[in-house]
C-alpha positions as CSV (number, residue, x, y, z in Angstrom):
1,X,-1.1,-37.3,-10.2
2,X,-1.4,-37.9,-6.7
3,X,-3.0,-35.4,-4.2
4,X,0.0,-34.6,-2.3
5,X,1.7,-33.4,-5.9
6,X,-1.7,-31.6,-7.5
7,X,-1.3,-30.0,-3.4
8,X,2.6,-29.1,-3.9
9,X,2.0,-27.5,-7.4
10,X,-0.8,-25.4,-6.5
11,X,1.5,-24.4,-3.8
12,X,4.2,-23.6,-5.8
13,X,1.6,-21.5,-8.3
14,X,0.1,-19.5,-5.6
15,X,3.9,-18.9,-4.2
16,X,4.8,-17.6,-7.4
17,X,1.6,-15.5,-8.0
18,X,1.9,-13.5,-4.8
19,X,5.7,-13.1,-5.6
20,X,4.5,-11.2,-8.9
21,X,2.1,-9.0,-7.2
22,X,4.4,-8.0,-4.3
23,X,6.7,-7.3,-7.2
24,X,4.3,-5.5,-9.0
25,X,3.3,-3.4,-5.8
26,X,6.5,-2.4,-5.0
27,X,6.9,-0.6,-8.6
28,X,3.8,1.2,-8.7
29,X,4.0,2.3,-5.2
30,X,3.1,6.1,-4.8
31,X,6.3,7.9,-3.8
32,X,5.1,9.8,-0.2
33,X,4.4,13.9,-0.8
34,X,4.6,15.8,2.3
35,X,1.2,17.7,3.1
36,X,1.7,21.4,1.9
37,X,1.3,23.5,4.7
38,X,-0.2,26.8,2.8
39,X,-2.3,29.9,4.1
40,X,-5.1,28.3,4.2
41,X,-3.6,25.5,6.3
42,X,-2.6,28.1,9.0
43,X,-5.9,30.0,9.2
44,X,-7.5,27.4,10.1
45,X,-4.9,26.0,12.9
46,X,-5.6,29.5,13.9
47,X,-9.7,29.1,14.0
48,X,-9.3,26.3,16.0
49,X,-6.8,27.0,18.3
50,X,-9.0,30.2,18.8
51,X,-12.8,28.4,18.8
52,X,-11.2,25.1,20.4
């Protein structure tokens, strides 16, 4: 094999690796959960509003 085709297949391998991972990502990706703004949440807007 020549260097210019052991160069082109390692392209190709590392072009298909990162397509698997992006794939990969995109299904376990975390859905997003809003923060949950409780009492606790507001007590403490309040402490800082008030010691801030």
């Amino acid at each position: 094999m020549l260097r210019k085709e052991k160069i082109a297949k390692l392209k190709e391998e590392m072009k298909k690796r990162l397509e698997e991972k992006v794939r990969r990502n995109k299904q376990n990706k975390a859905k997003y959960t809003p923060p949950r703004y409780d009492k606790v949440y507001y007590e403490g807007v309040k402490w800082l509003e008030e010691n801030g």
